[in-house]
ChimeraX commands (.cxc) that place a marker at each C-alpha (Angstrom):
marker #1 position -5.48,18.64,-34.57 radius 0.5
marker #1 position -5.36,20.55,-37.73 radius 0.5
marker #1 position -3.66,23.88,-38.74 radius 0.5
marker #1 position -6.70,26.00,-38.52 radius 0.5
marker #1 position -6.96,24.75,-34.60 radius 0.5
marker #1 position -3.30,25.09,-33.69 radius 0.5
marker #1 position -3.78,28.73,-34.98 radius 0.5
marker #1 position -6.70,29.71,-33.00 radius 0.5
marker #1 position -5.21,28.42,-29.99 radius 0.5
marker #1 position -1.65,30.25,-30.32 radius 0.5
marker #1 position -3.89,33.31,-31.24 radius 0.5
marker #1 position -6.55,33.26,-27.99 radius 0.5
marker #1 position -3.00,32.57,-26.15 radius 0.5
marker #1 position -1.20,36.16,-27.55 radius 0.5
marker #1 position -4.31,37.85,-26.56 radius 0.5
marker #1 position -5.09,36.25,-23.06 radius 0.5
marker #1 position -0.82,36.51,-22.06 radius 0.5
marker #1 position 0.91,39.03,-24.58 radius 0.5
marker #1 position 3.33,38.69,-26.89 radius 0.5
marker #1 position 6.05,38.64,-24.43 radius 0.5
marker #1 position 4.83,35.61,-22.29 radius 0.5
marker #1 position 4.80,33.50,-25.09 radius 0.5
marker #1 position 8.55,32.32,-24.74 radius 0.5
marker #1 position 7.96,31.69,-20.87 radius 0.5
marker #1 position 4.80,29.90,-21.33 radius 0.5
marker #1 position 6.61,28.24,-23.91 radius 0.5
marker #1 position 9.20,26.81,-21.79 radius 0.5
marker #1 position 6.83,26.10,-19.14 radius 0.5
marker #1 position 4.61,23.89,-20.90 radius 0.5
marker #1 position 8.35,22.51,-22.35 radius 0.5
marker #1 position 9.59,21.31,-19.11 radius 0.5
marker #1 position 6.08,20.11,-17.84 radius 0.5
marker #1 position 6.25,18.11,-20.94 radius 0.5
marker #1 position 9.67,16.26,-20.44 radius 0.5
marker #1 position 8.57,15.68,-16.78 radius 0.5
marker #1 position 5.98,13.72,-18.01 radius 0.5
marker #1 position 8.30,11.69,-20.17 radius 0.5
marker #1 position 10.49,11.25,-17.90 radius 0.5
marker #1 position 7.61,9.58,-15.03 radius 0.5
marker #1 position 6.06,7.12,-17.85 radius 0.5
marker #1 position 9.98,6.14,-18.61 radius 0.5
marker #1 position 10.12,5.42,-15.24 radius 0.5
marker #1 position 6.84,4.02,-14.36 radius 0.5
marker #1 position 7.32,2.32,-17.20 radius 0.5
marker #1 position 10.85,0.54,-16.14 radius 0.5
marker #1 position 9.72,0.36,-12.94 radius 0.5
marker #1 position 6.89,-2.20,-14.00 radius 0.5
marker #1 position 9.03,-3.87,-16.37 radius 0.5
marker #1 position 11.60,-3.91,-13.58 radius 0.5
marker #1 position 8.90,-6.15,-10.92 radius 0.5
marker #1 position 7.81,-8.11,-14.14 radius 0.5
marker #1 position 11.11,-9.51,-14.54 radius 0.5
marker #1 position 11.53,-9.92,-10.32 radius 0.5
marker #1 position 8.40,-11.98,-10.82 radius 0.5
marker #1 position 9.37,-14.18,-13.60 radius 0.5
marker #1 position 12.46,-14.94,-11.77 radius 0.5
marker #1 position 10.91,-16.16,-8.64 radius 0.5
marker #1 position 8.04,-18.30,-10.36 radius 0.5
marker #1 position 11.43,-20.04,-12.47 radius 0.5
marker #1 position 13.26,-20.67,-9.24 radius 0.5
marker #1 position 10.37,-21.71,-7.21 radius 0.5
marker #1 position 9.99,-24.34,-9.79 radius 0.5
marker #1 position 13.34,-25.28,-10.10 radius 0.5
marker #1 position 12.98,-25.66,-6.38 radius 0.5
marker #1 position 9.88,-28.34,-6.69 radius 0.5
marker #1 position 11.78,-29.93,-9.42 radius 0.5
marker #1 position 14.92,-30.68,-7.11 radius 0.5
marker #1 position 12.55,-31.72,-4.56 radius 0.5
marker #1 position 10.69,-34.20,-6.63 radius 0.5
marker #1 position 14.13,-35.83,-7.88 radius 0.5
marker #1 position 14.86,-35.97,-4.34 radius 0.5
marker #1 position 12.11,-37.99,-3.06 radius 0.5
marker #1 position 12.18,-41.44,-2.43 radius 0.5
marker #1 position 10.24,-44.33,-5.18 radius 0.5
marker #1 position 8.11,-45.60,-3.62 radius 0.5
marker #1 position 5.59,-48.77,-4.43 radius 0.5
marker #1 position 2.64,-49.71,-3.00 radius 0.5
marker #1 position 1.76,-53.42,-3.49 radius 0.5
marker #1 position -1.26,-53.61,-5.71 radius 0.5
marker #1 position -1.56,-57.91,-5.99 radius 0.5
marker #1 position -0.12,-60.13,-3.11 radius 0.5
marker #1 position 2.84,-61.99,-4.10 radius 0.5
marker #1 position 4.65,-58.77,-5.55 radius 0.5
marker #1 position 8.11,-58.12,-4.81 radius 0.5
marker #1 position 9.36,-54.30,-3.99 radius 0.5
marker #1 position 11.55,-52.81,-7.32 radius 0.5
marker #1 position 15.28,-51.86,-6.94 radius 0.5
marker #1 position 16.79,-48.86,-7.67 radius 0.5
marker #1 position 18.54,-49.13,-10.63 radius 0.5
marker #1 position 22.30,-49.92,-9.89 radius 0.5
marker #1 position 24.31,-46.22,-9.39 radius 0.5
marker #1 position 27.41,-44.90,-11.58 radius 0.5
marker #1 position 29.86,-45.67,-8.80 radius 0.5
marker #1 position 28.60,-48.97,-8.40 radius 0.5
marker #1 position 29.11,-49.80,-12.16 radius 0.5
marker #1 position 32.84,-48.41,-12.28 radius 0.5
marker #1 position 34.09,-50.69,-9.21 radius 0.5
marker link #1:1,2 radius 0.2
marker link #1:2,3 radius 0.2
marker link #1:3,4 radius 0.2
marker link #1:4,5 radius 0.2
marker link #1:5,6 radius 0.2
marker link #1:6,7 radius 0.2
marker link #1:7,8 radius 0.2
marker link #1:8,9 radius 0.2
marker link #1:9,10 radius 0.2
marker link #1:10,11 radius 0.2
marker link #1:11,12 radius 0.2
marker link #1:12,13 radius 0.2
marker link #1:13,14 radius 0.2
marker link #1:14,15 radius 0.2
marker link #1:15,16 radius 0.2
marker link #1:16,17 radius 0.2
marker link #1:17,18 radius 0.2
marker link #1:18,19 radius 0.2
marker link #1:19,20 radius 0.2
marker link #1:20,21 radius 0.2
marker link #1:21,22 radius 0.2
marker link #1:22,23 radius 0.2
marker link #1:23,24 radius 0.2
marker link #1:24,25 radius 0.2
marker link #1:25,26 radius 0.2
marker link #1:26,27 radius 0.2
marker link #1:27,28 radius 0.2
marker link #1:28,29 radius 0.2
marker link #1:29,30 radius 0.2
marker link #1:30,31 radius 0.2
marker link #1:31,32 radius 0.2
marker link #1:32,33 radius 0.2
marker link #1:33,34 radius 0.2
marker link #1:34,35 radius 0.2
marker link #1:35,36 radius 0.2
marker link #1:36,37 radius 0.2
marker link #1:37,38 radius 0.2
marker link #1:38,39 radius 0.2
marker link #1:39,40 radius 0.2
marker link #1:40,41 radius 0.2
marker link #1:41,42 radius 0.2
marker link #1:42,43 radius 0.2
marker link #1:43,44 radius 0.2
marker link #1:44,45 radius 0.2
marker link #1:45,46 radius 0.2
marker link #1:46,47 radius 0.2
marker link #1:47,48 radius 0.2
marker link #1:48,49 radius 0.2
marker link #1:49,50 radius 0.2
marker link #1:50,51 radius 0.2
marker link #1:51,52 radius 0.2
marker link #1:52,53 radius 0.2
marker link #1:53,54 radius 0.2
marker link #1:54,55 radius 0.2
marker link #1:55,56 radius 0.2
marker link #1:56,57 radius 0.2
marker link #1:57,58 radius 0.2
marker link #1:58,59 radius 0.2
marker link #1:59,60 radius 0.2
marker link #1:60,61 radius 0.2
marker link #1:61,62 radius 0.2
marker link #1:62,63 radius 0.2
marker link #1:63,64 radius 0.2
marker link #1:64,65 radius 0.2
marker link #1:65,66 radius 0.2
marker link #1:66,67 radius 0.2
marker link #1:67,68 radius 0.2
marker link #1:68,69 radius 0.2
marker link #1:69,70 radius 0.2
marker link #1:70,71 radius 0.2
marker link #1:71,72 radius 0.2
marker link #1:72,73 radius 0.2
marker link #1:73,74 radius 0.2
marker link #1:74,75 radius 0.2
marker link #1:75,76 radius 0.2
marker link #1:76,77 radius 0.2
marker link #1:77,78 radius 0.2
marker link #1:78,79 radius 0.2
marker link #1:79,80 radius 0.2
marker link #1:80,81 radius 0.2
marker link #1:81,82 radius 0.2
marker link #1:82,83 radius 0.2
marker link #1:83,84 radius 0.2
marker link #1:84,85 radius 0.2
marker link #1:85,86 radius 0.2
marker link #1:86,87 radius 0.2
marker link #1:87,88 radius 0.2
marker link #1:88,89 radius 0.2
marker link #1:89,90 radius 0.2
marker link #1:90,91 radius 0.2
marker link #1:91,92 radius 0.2
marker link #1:92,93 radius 0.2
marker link #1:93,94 radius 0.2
marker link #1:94,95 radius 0.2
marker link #1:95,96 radius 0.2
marker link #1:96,97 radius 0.2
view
């Protein structure tokens, strides 16, 4: 918007509301302006906010699977007869006694 606009607005403005609603209109338009800041701050945290809530509950969920997966038994399946089953590799407190 260039100068030339701006001054045919705040002209059309004295002559539709006077001189002396200027400074009320002024403040008006002020405050209605801040209250819109002040709803995209929040709308913006607020999003930001269920983002995050999100992130952290796809990172646990697949912490979760990746406990569950340590957790579950080896198993083999015999593929040629004459195969034996695999042992577990020996365990720390085996090794130490």
């Amino acid at each position: 918007m260039g100068s030339g606009e701006i001054f045919l607005i705040v002209l059309a403005v004295i002559l539709v509301f006077g001189p002396g609603k200027i400074p009320e209109i002024a403040r008006g338009l002020g405050k209605f302006i801040n209250e819109v800041k002040r709803a995209s701050e929040d709308i913006k945290t607020e999003i930001n906010r269920e983002a995050d809530k999100l992130d952290r509950e796809k990172r646990l969920e697949a912490y979760k699977n990746s406990l569950k997966k340590e957790n579950e038994p080896v198993t083999t399946q015999d593929t040629e007869p004459g195969t034996k089953e695999v042992e577990s590799p020996a365990k720390e407190e085996d090794i130490i006694q």
